[in-house]
MARRO-108715 format. One line per field, with one value per residue: x, y, z of N, C-alpha, C in turn; chain; residue number from 0. Coordinates in Angstrom, 2 decimals, always signed. Example, Ala and Ser with C-alpha at 12.3 -4.5 7.8 and 13.67 -1.06 7.14 Angstrom:
% MARRO-108715
n_u	+13.19 +12.85
n_v	-5.69 -2.25
n_w	+7.80 +7.08
ca_u	+12.30 +13.67
ca_v	-4.50 -1.06
ca_w	+7.80 +7.14
c_u	+13.20 +12.90
c_v	-3.30 +0.03
c_w	+7.80 +7.87
ch	A A
i	0 1
//
This chain:
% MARRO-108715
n_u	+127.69 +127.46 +127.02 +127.63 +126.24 +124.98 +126.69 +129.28 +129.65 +129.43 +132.04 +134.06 +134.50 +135.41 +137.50 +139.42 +138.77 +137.46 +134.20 +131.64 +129.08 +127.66 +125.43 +124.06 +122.70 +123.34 +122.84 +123.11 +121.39 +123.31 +125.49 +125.85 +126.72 +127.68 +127.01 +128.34 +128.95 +131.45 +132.76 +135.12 +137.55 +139.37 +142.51 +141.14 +138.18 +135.47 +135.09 +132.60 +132.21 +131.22 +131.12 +130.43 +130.60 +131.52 +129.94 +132.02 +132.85 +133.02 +132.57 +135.25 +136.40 +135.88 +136.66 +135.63 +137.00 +138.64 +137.49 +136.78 +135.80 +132.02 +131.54 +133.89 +135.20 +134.69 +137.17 +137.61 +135.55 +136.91 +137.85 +135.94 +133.37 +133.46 +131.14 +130.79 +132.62 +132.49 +132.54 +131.63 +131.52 +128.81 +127.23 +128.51 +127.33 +124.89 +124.74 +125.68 +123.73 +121.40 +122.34 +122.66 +121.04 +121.61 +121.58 +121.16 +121.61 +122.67 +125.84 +128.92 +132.35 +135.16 +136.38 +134.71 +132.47 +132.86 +131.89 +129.26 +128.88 +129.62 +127.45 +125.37 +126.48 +125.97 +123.72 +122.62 +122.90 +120.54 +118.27 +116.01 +116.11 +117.57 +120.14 +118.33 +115.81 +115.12 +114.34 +117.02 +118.15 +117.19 +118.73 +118.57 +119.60 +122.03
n_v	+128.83 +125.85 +123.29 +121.09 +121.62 +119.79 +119.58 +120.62 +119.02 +116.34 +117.08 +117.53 +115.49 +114.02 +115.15 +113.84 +114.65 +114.43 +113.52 +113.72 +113.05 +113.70 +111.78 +111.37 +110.73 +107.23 +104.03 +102.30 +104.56 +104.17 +104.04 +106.23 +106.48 +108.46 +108.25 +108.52 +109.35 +108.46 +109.30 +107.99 +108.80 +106.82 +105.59 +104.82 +104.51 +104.08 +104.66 +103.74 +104.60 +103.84 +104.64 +104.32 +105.27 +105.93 +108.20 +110.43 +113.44 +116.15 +119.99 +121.60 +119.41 +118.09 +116.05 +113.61 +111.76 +110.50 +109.37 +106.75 +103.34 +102.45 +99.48 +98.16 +95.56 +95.36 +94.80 +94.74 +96.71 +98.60 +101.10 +102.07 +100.75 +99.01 +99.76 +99.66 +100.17 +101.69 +102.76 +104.74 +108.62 +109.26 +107.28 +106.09 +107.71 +107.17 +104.80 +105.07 +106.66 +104.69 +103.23 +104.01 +106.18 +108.45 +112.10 +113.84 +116.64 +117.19 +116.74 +117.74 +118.57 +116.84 +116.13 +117.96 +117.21 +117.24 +119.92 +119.81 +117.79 +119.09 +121.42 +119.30 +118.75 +121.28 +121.41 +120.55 +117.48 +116.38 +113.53 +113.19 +115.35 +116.83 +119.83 +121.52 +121.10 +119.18 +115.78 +113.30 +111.17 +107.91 +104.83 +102.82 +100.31 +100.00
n_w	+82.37 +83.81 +83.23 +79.73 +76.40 +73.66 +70.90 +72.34 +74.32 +72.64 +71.17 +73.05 +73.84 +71.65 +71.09 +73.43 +75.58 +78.57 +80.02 +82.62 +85.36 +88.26 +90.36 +92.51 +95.76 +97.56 +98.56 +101.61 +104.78 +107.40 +105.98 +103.85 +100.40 +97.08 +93.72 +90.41 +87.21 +84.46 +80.95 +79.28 +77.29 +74.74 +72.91 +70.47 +70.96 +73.41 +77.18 +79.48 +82.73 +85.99 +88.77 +92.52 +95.51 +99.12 +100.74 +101.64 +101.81 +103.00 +103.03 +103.24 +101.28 +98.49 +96.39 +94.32 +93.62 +95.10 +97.22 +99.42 +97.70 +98.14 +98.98 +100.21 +100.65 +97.41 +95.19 +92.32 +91.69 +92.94 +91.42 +90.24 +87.77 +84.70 +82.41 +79.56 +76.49 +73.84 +70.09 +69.56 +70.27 +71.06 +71.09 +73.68 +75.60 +75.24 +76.30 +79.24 +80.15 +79.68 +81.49 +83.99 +84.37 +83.68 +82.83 +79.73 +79.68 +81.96 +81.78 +82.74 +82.22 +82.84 +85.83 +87.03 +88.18 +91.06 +91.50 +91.47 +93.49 +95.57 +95.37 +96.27 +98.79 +100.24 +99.90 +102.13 +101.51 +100.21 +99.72 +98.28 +96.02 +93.33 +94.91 +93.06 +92.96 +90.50 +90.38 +91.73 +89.41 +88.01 +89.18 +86.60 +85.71 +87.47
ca_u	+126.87 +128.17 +126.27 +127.37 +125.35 +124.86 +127.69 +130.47 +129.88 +130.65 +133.31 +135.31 +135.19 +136.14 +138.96 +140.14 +138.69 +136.06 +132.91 +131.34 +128.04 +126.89 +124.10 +123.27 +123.04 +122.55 +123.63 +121.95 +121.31 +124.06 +126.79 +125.45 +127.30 +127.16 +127.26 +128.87 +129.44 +132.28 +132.92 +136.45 +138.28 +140.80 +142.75 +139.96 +136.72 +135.43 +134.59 +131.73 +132.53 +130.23 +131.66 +129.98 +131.68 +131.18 +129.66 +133.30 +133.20 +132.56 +132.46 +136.22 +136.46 +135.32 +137.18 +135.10 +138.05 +139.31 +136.56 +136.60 +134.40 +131.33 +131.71 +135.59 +135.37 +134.89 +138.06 +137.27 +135.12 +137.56 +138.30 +134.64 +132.96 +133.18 +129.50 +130.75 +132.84 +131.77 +133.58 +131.61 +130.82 +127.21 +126.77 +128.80 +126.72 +123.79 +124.96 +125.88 +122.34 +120.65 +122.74 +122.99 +119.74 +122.19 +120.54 +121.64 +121.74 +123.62 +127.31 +130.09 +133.76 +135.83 +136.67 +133.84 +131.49 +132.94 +131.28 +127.83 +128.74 +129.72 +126.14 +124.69 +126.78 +126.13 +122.18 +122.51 +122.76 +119.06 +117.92 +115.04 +115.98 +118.74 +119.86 +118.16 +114.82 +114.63 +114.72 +118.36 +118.30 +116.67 +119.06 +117.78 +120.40 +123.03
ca_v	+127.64 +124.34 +122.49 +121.19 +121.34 +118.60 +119.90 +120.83 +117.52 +115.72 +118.05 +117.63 +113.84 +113.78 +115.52 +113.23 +115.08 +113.21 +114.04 +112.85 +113.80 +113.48 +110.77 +111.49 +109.50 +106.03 +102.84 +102.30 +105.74 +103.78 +103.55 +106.41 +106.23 +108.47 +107.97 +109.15 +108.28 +109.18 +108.63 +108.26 +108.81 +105.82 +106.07 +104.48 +104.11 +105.59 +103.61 +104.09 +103.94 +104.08 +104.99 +104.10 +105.20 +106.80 +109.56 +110.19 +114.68 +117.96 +121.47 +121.31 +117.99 +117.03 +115.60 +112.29 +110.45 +110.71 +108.72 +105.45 +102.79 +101.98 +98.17 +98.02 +94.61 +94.51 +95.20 +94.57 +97.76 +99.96 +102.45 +102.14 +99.50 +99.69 +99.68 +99.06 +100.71 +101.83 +103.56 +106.16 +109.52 +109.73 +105.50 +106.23 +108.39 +106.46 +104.00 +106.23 +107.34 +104.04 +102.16 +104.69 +107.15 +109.80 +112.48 +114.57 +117.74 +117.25 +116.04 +118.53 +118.31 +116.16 +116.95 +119.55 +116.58 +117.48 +120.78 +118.86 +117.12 +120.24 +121.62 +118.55 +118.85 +122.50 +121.85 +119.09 +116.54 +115.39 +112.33 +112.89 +115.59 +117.67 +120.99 +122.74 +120.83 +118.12 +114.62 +112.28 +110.44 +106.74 +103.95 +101.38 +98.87 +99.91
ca_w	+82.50 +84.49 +81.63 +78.25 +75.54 +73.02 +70.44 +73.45 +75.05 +71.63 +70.75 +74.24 +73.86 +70.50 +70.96 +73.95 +77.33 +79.67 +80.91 +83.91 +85.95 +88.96 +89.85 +93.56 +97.09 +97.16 +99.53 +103.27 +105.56 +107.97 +105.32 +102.76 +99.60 +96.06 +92.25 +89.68 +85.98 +83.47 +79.91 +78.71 +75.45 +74.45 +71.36 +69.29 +71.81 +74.80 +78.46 +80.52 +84.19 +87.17 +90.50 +94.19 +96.52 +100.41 +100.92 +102.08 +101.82 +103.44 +101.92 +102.60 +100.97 +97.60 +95.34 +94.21 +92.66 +96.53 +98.18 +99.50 +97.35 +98.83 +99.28 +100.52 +99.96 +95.95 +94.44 +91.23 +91.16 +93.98 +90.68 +89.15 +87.26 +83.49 +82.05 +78.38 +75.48 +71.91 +69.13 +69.27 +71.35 +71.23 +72.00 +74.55 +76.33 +75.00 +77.29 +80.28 +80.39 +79.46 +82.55 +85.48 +84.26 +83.77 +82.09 +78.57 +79.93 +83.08 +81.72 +82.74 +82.05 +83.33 +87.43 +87.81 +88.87 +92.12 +91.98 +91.45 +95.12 +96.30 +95.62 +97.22 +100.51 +101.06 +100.10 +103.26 +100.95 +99.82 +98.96 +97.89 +95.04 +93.41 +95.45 +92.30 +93.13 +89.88 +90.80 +91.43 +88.07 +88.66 +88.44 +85.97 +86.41 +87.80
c_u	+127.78 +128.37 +126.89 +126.22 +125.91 +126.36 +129.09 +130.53 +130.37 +131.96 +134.41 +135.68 +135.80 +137.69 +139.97 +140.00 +137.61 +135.42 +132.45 +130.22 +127.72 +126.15 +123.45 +123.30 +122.45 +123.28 +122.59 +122.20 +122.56 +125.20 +126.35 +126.73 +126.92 +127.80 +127.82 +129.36 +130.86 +132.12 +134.42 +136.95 +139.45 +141.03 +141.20 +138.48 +136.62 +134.66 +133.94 +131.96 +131.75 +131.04 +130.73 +130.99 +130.90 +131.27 +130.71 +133.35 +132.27 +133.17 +134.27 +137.08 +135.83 +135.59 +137.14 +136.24 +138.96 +138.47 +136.72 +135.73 +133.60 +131.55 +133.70 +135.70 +135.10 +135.54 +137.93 +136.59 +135.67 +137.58 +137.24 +134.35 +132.69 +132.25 +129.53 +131.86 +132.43 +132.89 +132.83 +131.55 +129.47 +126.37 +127.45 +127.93 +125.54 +123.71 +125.00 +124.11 +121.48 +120.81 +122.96 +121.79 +120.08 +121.64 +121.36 +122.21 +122.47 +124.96 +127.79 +131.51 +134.57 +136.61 +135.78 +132.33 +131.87 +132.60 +129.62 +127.84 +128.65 +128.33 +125.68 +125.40 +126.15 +124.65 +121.71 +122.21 +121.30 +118.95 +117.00 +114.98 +117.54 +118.98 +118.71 +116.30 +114.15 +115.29 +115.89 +117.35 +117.96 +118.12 +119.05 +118.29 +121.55 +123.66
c_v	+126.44 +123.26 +121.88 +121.22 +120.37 +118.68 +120.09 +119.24 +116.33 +116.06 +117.84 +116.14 +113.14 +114.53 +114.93 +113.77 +114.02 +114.21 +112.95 +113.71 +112.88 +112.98 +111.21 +110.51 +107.78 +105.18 +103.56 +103.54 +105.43 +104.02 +104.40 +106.82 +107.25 +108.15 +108.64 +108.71 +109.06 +108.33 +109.19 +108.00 +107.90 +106.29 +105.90 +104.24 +104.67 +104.38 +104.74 +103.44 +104.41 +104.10 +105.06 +104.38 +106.07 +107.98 +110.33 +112.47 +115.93 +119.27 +121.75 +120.00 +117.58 +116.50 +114.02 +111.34 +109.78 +109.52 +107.41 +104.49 +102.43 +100.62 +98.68 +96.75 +94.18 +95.28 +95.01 +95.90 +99.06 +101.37 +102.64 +101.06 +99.82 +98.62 +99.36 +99.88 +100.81 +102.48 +104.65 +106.93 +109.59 +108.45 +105.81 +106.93 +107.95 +105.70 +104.33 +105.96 +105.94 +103.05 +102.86 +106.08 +108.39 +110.27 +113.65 +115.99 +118.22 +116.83 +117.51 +118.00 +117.34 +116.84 +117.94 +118.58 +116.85 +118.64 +120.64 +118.66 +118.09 +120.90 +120.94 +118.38 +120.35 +122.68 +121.24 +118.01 +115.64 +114.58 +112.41 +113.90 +116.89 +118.85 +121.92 +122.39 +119.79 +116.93 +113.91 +111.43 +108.66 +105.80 +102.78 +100.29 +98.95 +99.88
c_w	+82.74 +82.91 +80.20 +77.46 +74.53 +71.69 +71.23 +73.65 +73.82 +70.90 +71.98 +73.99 +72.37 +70.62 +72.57 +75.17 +77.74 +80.29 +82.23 +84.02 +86.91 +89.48 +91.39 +94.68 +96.30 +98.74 +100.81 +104.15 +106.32 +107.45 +104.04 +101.50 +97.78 +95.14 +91.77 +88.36 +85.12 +82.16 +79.48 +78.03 +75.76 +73.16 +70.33 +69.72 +73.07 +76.16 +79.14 +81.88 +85.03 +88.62 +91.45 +94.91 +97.62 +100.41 +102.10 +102.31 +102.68 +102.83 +102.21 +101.55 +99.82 +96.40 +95.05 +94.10 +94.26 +97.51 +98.19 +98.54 +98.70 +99.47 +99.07 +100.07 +98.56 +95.66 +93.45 +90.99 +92.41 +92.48 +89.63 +88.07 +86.09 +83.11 +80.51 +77.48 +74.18 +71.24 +69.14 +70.20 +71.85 +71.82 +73.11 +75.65 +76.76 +76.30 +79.16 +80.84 +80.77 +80.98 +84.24 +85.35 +84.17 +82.68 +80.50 +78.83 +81.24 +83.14 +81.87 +82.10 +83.10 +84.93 +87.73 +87.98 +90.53 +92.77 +92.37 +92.71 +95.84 +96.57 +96.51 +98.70 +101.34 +101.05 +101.36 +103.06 +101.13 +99.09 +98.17 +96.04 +94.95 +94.20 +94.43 +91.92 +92.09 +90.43 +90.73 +89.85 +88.79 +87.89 +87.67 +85.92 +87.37 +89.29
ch	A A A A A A A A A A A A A A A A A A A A A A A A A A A A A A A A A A A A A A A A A A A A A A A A A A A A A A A A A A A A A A A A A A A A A A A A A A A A A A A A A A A A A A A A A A A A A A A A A A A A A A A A A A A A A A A A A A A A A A A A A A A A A A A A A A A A A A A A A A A A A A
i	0 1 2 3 4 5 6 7 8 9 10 11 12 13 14 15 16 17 18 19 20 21 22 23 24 25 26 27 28 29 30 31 32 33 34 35 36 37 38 39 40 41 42 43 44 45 46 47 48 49 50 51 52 53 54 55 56 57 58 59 60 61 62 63 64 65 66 67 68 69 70 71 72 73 74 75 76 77 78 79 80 81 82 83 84 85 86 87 88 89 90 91 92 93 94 95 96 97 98 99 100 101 102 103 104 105 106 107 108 109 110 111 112 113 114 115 116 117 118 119 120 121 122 123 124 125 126 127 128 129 130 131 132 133 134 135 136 137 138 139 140 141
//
């Protein structure tokens, strides 16, 4: 299973790995662009980061952290835009979810959000819903 479950996923970030997941297309058909969130362990707190960037890959090609940002011109968020820190694991996520609609049951490990893309290139990347037929995750602010 790709998947964590609710114990793994606080167990990897407590002990100092990162999760990430997936969020799906976004930005204008002309210039399309996807998401992607992480959460990452500091010594004492954990950052939520949101990544835009160009829909920059093909099925040889997908290693998110690789992709152009979407907007070239804001440097300020070229290496992802941090969404907040907490002290804990579980606010952390809280947050995640609450600011990019990412969902509980869809965090992987850290670098295997690029198997997530991978799905969505080889399904012919749909907008309208995951290769596995439930809906991209809505973004509520972000």
């Amino acid at each position: 299973m790709r998947y964590l479950t609710e114990s793994f996923l606080l167990g990897a970030l407590r002990r100092g790995r990162g999760v990430e997941q997936f969020l799906g297309p976004c930005g204008p058909v002309e210039r399309p662009g996807v998401r992607h969130v992480e959460v990452r362990p500091k010594k004492a707190s954990y950052d939520v980061v949101l990544h835009t960037v160009e829909d920059a890959g093909h099925e040889g090609f997908m290693e998110l952290v690789e992709f152009p940002p979407l907007d070239p011109d804001d440097e300020a968020n070229e290496f992802g835009r941090l969404l907040g820190t907490t002290e804990d694991p579980s606010a952390a996520l809280a947050l995640a979810e609450q600011h990019t609609g990412a969902e509980r049951d869809r965090w992987v490990n850290a670098s295997l959000a690029d198997a997530e893309y991978g799905d969505f290139v080889c399904a012919g990347r749909p907008w309208d819903a995951r290769p596995d037929g439930r809906p991209w995750p809505a973004a509520p602010d972000a």
